[in-house]
C-alpha positions as a Python dict, from the first residue, in 0.01 Angstrom:
ca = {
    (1, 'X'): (0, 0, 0),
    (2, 'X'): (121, 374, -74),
    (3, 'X'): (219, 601, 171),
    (4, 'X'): (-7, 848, 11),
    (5, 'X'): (-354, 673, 24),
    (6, 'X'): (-502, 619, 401),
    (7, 'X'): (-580, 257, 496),
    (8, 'X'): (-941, 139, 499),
    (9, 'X'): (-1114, 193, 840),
    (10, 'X'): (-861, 453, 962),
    (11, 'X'): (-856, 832, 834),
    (12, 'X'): (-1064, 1106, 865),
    (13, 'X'): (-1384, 1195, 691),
    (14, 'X'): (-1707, 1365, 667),
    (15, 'X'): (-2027, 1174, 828),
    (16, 'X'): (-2314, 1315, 644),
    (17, 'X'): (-2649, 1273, 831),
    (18, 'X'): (-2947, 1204, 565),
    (19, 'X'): (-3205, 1451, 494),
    (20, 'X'): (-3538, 1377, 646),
    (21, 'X'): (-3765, 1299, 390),
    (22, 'X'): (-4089, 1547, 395),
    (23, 'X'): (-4315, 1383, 151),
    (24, 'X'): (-4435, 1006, 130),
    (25, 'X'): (-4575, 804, -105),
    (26, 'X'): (-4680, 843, -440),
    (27, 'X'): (-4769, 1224, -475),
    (28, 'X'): (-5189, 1178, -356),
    (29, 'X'): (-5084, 1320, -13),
    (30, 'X'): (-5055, 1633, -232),
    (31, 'X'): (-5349, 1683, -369),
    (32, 'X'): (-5535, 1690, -20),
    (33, 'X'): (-5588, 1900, 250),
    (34, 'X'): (-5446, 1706, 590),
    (35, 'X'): (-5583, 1758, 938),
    (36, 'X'): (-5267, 1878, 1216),
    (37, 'X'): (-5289, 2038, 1534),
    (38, 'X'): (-5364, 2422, 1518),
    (39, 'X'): (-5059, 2512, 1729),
    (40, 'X'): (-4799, 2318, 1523),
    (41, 'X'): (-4970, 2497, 1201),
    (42, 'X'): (-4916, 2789, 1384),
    (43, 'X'): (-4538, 2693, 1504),
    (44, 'X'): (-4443, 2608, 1133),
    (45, 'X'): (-4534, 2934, 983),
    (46, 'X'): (-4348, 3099, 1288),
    (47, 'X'): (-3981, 2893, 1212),
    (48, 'X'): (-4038, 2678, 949),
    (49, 'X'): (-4036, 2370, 1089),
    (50, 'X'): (-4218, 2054, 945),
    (51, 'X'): (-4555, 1907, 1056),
    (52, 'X'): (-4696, 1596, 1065),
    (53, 'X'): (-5047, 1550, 999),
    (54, 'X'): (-5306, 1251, 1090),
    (55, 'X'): (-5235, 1011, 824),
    (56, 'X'): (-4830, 1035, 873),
    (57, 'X'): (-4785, 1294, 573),
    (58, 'X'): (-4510, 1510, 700),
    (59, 'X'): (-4479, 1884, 535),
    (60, 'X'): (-4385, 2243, 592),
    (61, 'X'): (-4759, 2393, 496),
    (62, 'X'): (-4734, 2657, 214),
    (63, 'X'): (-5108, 2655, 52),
    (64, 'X'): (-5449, 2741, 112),
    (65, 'X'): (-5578, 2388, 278),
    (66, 'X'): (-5966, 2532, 190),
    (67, 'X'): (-5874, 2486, -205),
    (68, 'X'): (-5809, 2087, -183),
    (69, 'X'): (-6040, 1841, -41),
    (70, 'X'): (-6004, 1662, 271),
    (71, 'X'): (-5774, 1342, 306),
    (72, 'X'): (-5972, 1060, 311),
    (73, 'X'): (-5704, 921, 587),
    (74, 'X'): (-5689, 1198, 801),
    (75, 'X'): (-6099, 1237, 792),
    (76, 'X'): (-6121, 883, 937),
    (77, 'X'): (-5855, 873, 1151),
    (78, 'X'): (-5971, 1232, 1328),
    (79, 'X'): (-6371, 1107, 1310),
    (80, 'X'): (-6237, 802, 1539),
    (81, 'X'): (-6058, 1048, 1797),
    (82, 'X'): (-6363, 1279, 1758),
    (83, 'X'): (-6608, 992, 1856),
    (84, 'X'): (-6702, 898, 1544),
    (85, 'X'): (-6870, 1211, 1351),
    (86, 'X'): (-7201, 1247, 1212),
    (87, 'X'): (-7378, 943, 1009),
    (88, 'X'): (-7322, 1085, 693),
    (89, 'X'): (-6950, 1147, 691),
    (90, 'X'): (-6987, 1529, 586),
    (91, 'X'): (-6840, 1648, 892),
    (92, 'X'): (-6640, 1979, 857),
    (93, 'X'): (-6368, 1860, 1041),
    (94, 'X'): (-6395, 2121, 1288),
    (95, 'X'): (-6527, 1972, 1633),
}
């Protein structure tokens, strides 16, 4: 081996910790409106940081949530915490 070129294992280097990853799946989380607690919505647009919403989706919020329709996740998973909704599954989402 070269005294020029460091041995494997030994030397110095540059960790490199991964981005985290603010979108999942295939791109439908995007076209919906999700359901997160008011005072992390309000907490992102202070610093920035990312939310996570009901269904998992995890985003820094940017857009008008009353121009896309509810996700269908979110809706279900927040009518179970909410004690189930009305009968016809039109709640607003707002209890």
């Amino acid at each position: 081996m070269s005294t020029l070129e460091p041995e494997r294992g030994t030397g110095t280097g540059t960790l490199v910790e991964p981005t985290p990853q603010t979108s999942h799946g295939d791109g439908d989380h995007e076209r919906f409106a999700h359901y997160v607690q008011k005072d992390k919505i309000m907490a992102s647009a202070l610093d920035g940081t990312p939310v996570v919403a009901l269904c998992g989706k995890v985003w820094v919020p940017g857009r008008d949530p009353k121009k896309y329709p509810v996700c269908p996740m979110c809706k279900e998973i927040f009518e179970s915490l909410a004690g189930g909704g009305d009968e016809g599954g039109k709640g607003d989402g707002k209890k």
